[in-house]
C-alpha positions in Angstrom: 159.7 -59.7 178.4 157.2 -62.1 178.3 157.7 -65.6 180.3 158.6 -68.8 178.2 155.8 -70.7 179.7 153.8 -68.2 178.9 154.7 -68.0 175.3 154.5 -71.8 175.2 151.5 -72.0 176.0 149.8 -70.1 173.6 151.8 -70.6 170.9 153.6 -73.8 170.8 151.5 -75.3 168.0 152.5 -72.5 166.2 156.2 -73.2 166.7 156.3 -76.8 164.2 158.4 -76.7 161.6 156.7 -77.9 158.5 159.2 -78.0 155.3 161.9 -76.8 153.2 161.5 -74.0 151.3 160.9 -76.3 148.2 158.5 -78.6 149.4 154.7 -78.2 149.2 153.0 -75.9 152.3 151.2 -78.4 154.1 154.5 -81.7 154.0 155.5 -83.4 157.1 158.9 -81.9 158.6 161.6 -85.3 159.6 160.2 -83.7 163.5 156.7 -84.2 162.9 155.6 -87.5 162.2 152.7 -88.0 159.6 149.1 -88.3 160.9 147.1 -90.7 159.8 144.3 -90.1 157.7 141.4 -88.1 159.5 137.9 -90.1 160.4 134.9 -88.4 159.0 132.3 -89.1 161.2 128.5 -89.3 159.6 125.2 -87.6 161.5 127.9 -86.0 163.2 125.2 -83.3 164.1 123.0 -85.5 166.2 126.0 -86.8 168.7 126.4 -85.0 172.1 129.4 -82.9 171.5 131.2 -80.0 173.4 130.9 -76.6 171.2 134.2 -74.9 171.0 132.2 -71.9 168.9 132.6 -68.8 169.8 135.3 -66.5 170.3 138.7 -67.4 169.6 141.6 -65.3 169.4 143.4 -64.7 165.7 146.9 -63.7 164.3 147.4 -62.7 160.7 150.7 -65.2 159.2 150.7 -63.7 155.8 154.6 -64.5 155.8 153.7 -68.1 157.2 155.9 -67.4 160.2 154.4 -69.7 162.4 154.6 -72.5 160.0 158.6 -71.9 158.4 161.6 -72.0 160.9 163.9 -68.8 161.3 165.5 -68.9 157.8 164.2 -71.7 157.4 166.8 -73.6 159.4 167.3 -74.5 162.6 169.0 -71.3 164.2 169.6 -69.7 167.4 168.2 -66.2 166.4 164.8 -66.1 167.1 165.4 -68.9 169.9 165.4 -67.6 174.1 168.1 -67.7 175.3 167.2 -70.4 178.2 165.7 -72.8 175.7 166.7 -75.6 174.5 165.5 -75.9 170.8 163.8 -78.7 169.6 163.9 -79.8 165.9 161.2 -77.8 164.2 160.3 -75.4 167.0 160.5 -72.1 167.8 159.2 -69.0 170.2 159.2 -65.8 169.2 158.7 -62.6 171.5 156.2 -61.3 168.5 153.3 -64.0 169.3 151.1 -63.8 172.0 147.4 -65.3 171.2 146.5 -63.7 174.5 147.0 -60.5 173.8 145.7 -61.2 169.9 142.2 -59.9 168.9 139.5 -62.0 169.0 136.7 -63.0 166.0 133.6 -65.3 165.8 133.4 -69.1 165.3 132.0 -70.3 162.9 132.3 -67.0 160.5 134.9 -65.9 158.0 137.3 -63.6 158.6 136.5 -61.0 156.2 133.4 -59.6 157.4 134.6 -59.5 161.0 137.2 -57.5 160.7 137.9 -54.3 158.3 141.4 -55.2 158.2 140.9 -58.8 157.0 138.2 -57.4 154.3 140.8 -58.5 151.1 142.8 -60.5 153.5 144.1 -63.7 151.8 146.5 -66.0 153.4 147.2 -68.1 156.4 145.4 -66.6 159.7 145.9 -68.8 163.6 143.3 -69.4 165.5 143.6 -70.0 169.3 141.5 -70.8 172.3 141.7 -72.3 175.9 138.3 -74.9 176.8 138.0 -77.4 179.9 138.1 -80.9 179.1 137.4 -84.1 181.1 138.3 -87.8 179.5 136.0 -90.4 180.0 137.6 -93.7 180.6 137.5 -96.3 177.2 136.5 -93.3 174.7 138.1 -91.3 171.8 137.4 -87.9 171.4 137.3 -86.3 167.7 138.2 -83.0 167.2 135.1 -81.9 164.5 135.5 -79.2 161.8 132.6 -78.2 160.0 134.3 -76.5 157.0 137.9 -74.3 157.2 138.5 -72.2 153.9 140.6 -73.8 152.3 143.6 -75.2 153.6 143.7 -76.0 157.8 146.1 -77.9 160.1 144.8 -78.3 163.8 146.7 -78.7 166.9 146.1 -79.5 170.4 148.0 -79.1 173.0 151.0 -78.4 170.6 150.5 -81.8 169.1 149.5 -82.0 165.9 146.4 -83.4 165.0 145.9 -83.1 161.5 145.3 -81.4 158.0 142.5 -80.8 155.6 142.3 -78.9 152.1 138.6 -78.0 150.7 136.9 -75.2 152.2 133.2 -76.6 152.2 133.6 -80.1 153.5 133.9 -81.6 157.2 136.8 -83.3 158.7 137.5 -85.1 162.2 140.6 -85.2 163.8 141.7 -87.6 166.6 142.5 -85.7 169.3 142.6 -88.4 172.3 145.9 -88.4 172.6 146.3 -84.8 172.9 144.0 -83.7 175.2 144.7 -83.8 179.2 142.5 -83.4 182.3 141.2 -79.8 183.1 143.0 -76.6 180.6 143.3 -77.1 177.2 144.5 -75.2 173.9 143.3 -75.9 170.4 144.9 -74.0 168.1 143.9 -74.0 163.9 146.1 -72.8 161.0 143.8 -71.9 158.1 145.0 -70.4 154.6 142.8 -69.3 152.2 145.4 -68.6 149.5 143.9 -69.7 146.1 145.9 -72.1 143.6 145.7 -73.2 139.8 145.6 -76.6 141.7 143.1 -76.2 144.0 139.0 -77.0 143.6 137.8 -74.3 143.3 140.9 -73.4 141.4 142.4 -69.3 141.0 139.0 -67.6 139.6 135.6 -68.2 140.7 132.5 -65.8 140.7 132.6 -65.5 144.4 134.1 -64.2 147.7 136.9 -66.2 148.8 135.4 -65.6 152.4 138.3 -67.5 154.3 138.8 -69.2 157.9 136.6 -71.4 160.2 132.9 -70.7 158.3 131.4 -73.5 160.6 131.0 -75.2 163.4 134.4 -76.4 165.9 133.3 -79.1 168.5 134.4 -82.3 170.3 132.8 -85.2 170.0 133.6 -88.2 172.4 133.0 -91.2 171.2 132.7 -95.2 172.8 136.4 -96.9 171.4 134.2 -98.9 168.6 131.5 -96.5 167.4 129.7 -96.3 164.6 131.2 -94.0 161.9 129.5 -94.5 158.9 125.9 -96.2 157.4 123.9 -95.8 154.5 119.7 -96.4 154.9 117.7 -96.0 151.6 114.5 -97.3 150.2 115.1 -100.0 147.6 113.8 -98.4 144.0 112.3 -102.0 142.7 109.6 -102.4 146.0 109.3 -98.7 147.4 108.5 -100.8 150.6 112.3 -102.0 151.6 115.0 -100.2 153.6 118.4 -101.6 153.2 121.8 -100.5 153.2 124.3 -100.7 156.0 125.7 -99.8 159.4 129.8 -99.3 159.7 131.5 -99.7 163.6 134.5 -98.3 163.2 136.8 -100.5 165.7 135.2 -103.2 166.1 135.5 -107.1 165.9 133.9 -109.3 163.6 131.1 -110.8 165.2 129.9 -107.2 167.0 125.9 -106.4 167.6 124.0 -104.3 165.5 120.9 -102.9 165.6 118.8 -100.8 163.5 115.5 -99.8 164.8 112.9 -96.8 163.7 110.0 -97.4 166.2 107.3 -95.6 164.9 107.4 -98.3 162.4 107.9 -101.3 164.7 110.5 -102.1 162.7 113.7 -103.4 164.0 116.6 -105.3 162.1 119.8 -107.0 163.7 123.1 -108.2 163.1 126.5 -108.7 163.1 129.9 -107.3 161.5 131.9 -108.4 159.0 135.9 -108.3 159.4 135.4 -105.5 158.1 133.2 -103.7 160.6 130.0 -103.5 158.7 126.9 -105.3 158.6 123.6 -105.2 156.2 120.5 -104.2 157.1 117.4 -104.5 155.2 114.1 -103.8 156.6 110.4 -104.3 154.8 108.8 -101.2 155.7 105.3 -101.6 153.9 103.5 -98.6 156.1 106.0 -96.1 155.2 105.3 -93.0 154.1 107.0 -91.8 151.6 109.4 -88.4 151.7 108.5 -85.7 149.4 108.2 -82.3 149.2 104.3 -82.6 149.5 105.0 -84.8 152.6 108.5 -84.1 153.9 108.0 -87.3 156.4 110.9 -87.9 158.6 111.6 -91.0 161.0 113.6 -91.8 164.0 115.9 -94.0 162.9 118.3 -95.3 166.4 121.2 -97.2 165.3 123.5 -99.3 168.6 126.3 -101.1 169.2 127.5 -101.7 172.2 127.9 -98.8 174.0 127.3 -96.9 171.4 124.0 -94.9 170.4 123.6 -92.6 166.9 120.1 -91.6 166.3 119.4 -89.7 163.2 116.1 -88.3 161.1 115.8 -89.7 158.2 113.4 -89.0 155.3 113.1 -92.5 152.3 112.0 -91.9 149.0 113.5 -93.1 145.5 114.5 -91.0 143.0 115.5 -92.5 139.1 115.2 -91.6 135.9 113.1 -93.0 132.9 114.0 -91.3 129.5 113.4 -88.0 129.7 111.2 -88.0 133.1 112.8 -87.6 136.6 110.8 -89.9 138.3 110.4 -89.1 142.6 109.0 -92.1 144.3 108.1 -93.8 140.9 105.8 -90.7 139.6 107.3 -87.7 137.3 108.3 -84.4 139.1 108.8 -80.9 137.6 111.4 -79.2 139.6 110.1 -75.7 140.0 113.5 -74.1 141.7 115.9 -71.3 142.2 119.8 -71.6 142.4 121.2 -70.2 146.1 124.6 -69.2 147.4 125.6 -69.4 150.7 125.8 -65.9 151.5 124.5 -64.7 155.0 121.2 -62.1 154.2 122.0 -58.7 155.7 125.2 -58.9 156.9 127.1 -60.6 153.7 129.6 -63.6 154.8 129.4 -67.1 155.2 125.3 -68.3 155.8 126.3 -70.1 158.9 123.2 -70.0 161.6 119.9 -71.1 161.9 119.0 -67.6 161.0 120.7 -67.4 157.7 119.2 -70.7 157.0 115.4 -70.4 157.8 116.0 -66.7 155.7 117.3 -68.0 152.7 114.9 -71.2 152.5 112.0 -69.0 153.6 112.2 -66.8 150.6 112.5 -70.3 148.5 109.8 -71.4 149.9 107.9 -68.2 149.2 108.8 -68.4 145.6 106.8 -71.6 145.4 110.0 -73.7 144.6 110.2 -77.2 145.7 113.8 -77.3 144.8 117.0 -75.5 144.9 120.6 -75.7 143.1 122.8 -75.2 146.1 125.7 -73.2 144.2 129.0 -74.2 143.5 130.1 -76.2 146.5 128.4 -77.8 149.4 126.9 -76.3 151.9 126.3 -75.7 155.5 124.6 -79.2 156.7 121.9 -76.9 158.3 120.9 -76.1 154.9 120.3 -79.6 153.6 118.7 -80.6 157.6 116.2 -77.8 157.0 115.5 -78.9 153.4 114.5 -82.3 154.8 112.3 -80.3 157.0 110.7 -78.3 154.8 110.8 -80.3 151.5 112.8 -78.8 149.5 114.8 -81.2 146.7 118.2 -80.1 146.1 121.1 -80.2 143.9 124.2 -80.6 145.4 127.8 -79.8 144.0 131.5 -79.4 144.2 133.3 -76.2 143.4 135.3 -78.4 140.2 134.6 -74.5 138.4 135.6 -73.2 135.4 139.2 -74.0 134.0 140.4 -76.4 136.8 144.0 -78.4 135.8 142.2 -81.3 133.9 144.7 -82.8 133.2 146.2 -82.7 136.7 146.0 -86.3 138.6 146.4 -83.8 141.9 143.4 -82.3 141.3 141.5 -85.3 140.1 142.0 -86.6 143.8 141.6 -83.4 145.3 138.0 -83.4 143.5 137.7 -87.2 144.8 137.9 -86.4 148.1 135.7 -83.7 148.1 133.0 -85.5 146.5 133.7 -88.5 149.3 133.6 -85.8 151.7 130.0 -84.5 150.5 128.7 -87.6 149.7 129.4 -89.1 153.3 128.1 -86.5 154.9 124.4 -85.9 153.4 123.4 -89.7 152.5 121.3 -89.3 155.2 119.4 -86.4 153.5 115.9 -87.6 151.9 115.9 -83.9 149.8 119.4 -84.3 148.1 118.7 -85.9 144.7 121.6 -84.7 142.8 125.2 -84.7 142.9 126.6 -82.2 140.5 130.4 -83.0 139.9 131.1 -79.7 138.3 130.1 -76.0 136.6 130.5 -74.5 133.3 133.7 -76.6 132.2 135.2 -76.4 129.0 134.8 -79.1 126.2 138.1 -80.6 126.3 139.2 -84.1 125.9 141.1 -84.0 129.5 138.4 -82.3 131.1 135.7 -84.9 129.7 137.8 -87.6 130.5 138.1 -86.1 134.3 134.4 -85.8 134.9 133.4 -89.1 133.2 135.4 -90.7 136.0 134.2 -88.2 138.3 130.3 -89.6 137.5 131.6 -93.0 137.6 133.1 -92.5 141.3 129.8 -91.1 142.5 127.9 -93.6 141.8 130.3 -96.2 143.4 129.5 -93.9 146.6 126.2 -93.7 146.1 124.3 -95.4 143.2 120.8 -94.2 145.0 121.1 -90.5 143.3 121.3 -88.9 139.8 124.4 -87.3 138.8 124.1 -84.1 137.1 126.7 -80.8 136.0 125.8 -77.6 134.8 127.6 -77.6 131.2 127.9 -74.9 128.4 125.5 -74.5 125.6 127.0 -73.2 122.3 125.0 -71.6 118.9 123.6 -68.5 118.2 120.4 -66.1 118.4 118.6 -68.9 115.9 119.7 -72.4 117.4 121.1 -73.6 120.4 123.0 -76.9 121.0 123.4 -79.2 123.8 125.5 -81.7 123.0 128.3 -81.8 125.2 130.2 -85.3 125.5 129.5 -84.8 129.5 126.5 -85.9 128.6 126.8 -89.5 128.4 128.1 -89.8 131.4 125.4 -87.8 133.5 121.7 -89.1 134.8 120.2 -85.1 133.9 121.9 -82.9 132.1 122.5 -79.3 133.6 122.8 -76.7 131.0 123.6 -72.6 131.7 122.3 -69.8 129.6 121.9 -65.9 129.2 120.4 -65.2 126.3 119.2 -61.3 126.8 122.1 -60.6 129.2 125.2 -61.5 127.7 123.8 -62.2 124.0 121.0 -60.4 122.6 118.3 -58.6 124.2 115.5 -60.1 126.0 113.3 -60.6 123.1 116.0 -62.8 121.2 114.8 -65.4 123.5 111.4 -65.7 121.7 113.3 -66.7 118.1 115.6 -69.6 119.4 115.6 -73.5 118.6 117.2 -75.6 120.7 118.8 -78.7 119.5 119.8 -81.5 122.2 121.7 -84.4 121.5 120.6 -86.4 124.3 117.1 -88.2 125.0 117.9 -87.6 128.8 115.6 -85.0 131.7 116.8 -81.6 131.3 117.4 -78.9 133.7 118.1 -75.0 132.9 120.2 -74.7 135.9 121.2 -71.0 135.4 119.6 -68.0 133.1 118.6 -65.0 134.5 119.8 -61.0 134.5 121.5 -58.4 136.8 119.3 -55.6 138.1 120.1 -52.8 140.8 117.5 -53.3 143.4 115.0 -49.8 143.8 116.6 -48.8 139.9 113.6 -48.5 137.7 113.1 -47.9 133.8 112.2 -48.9 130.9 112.0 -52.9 130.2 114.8 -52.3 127.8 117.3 -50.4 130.1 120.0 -52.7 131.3 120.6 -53.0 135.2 116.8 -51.9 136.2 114.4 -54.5 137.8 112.1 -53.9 134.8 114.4 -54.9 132.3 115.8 -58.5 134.8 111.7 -59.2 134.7 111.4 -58.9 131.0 114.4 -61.3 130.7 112.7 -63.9 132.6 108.9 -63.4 131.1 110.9 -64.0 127.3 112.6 -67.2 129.4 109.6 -68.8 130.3 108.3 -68.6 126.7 111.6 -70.1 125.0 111.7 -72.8 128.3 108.6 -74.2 127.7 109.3 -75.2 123.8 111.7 -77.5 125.4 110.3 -80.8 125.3 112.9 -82.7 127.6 112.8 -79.9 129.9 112.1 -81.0 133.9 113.3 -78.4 136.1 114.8 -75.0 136.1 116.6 -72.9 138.3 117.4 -69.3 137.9 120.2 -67.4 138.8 119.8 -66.4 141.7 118.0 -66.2 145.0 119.9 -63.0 146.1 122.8 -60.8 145.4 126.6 -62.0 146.4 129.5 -60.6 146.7 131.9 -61.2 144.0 135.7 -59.3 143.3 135.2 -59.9 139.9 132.1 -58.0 139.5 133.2 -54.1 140.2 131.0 -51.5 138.1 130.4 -48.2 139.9 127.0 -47.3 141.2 125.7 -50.6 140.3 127.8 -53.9 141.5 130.3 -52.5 143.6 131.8 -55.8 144.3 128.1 -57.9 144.2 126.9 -60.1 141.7 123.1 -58.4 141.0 121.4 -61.1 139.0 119.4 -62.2 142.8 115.5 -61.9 142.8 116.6 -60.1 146.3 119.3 -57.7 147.3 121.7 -58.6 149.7 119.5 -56.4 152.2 116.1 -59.1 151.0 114.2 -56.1 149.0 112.8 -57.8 146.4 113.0 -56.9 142.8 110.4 -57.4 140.4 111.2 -60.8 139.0 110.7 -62.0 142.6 107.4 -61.9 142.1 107.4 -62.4 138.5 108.9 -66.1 138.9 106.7 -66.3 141.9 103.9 -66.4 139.6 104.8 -68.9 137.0 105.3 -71.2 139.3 102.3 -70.6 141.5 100.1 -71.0 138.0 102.4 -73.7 137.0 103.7 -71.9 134.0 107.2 -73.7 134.2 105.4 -76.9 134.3 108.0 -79.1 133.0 106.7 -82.5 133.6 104.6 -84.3 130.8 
């Protein structure tokens, strides 16, 4: 039999009572004491931190074992015999992390394991790292994303709980952690919900588990958690914003410096913690994707340091022009998942990254649509890099519960969650609050307060959402009620794949309701990559190509047109998309396979944009 200390060890953060059997999953048992809400620290990618990726060891819960005491009560059964029980607790002979395979971190489950492949549910994570405190600091437990659901442990203490699957959190782990050996252990749970965002259906894999980075990040008692830095739209030529010390007295130092500049501002924190800054920056060279200009920008106080690299530029919008840095841009783009090239999964490493933004890059796009949720913070660090503009969004999907305040706040939280974490990201120019929602009074009502909380987080970007068109083969309307509440209005359409053939493009009139930019943010085609034919046989990479050439011509009629983005940059895997020979579980509308061979309307969009036929800008 195995030893108690040895079972305690590895899985006493399993062993914690949660609930009763009517209560939600994730509630506070009368043993385990509420944590407080988690810090989300900002630039968390440029602080010193201790990597807990790699490998950690798993166990399957799909009966939520670990989480539900033995009948849900406390009993002896289940319980050694030389144990005391504690309210909540429990040890079971069947649980050993040690002896538990082990997987990748950050990656999803499925693609590690065959026997996770379909897996949905709640899955542990466990593994042992040295630590050493340093006197007068708090150390954060970081988590880049967990799909969907996560509660985190250390030590058997528990730290505390997330739901989204694409956002960061930061748990408090000071406490918890002790001199020398040291067990983390993560409960994530993947299950879908008609409450969640996304909610039950979406048109991709539900790839669950800890899809990016795990770290520590110690951290100076006051520190600086949060700041914003933009360029003033009126002058072009003034930085201002401001810098956040978490912990700190009023009356604390801060200083905001970018020395290439010379420029330096200083000063002091409100009761609050925060001070303004404002900075006249008339040498600066301004971000675009012609000149993707970054600056050191060092923020301090006291003992703490953040340094960051920033990008400033002003995006607005006048009529129907999207104005970058006061002058009109046409977004020439393509819409992207984050799904890993080659290998499928979660696009979680530098690799994945410079792959996916090469081939944008070789399409001649100086945007992308980064579809339906946010995304790995490399992606948005190397489209600062690079120059690539991007549209951001939340996975609100489909038919989430409008008319559930839940959900509301779960959507809320997410969009806090994105919104903190890439206002430091010059390319980011759009915040989509949602995809292909239905025209319904509740769900209007929903995303008209969605826009309006976006821009009390960040009134320096454009708000946007992909919404329905509706007509037939002769006119096409977009007049949506979203509309008035968004900056540019995102609109989805197939015409040639799921109505009409390709040509059926060349006959339509489209009728818009709204003297505001536009932006065709999905049409495209499904095509088997290597299946040729005729440009009228469905599924070949002749007939996708057609479908795009009979695009361009209807696009362009669009006076209020300013950007576009086609569906998509490669295949995805998708449950819902299962015919024989041809999906096999993949969404084929990419300009690449999932294995980057690329299909003839690859090069075919390459070209409009390279001659500028997609020119939307007047």
């Amino acid at each position: 039999m195995l030893s108690l200390t040895r079972l305690r060890a590895s899985f006493a953060a399993v062993c914690l009572a949660l609930c009763a059997p009517a209560g939600p999953l994730f509630a506070q048992s009368a043993a385990e004491p509420a944590a407080p809400p988690s810090t989300l620290l900002v630039a968390v990618d440029q602080r010193p931190a201790q990597s807990l990726d790699g490998d950690w060891h798993i166990m399957a819960d799909p009966y939520l074992a670990g989480l539900y005491s033995f009948h849900n009560a406390f009993n002896s059964n289940g319980y050694f015999k030389d144990e005391q029980p504690q309210p909540g607790s429990k040890v079971l002979v069947e649980y050993d992390f040690s002896k538990s395979p082990t997987i990748k971190v950050p990656g999803d489950w499925n693609t590690q394991k065959e026997w996770l492949r379909l897996y949905e549910g709640g899955l542990w994570y466990e593994r042992h790292f040295g630590f050493q405190p340093v006197a007068n600091h708090r150390v954060f437990l970081h988590i880049g994303a967990a799909n969907y659901r996560a509660r985190a442990y250390i030590n058997g203490h528990f730290l505390c709980e997330h739901e989204g699957g694409f956002t960061p959190f930061d748990c408090d782990a000071t406490a918890a952690l002790k001199p020398g050996d040291n067990s983390v252990v993560l409960f994530v749970d993947d299950t879908r919900s008609a409450d969640g965002v996304p909610t039950l259906k979406t048109d991709w894999y539900n790839y669950g588990g800890l899809t990016r980075d795990v770290s520590l990040v110690s951290l100076p008692n006051s520190f600086i958690d949060d700041f914003d830095l933009h360029l003033d739209r009126a002058t072009r030529t003034m930085i201002e914003g401001y810098v956040h010390v978490e912990g700190a007295a009023a009356g604390t130092p801060v200083t905001v410096a970018l020395p290439e500049l010379g420029l330096r501002a200083a000063g002091t924190t409100d009761a609050a913690g925060r001070v303004a800054i404002s900075m006249q920056a008339k040498k600066l060279s301004l971000w675009s994707p012609e000149n993707p200009k970054l600056y050191r920008v060092e923020m301090v106080s006291g003992e703490d340091r953040l340094t960051d690299s920033m990008g400033f530029r002003t995006i607005e919008v006048q009529g129907s022009e999207i104005l970058l840095n006061g002058r009109p841009v046409a977004l020439h783009g393509v819409s992207v998942h984050a799904e890993a090239p080659y290998r499928t999964g979660r696009a979680v490493t530098d690799e994945d990254i410079a792959t996916l933004t090469g081939w944008v890059k070789e399409l001649g796009c100086n945007y992308m649509r980064l579809a339906h949720y946010p995304h790995d913070q490399r992606m948005t660090r190397a489209a600062d890099r690079l120059g690539i503009l991007v549209w951001s969004e939340v996975p609100v999907y489909w038919a989430e519960e409008f008319d559930n305040p839940a959900v509301f706040a779960k959507s809320q939280q997410q969009l806090h969650e994105e919104i903190r974490r890439d206002r430091d990201k010059a390319s980011v120019i759009l915040w989509s609050i949602a995809n292909e929602t239905p025209d319904t009074a509740a769900r209007t009502d929903f995303l008209t307060r969605s826009a309006a909380y976006v821009r009390e987080q960040d009134p320096t970007r454009l708000v946007t959402a992909a919404l329905l068109v509706h007509g037939d083969l002769t006119t096409k309307f977009i007049d949506d009620p979203l509309g008035k509440a968004l900056d540019v209005i995102g609109f989805n359409e197939y015409i040639g794949w799921y109505e009409g053939t390709p040509a059926s493009a060349d006959s339509v009139t489209w009728k818009v309701s709204y003297n505001k930019p536009l932006i065709v943010s999905e049409f495209g085609a499904g095509a088997k990559a290597g299946l040729h034919g005729s440009p009228d046989q469905r599924w070949t990479e002749e007939y996708e190509a057609n479908v795009y050439r009979h695009q361009f011509a209807m696009l362009n009629k669009i006076p209020q047109l300013r950007g576009s983005t086609p569906w998509v940059l490669m295949d995805f895997r998708s449950p819902v998309r299962q015919l024989p020979g041809i999906q096999d579980g993949f969404n084929r509308k990419g300009l690449l396979s999932d294995q980057g061979q690329k299909k003839e309307a690859f090069s075919v969009l390459q070209q409009a944009y390279k001659t500028n036929a997609l020119d939307h800008a007047e």
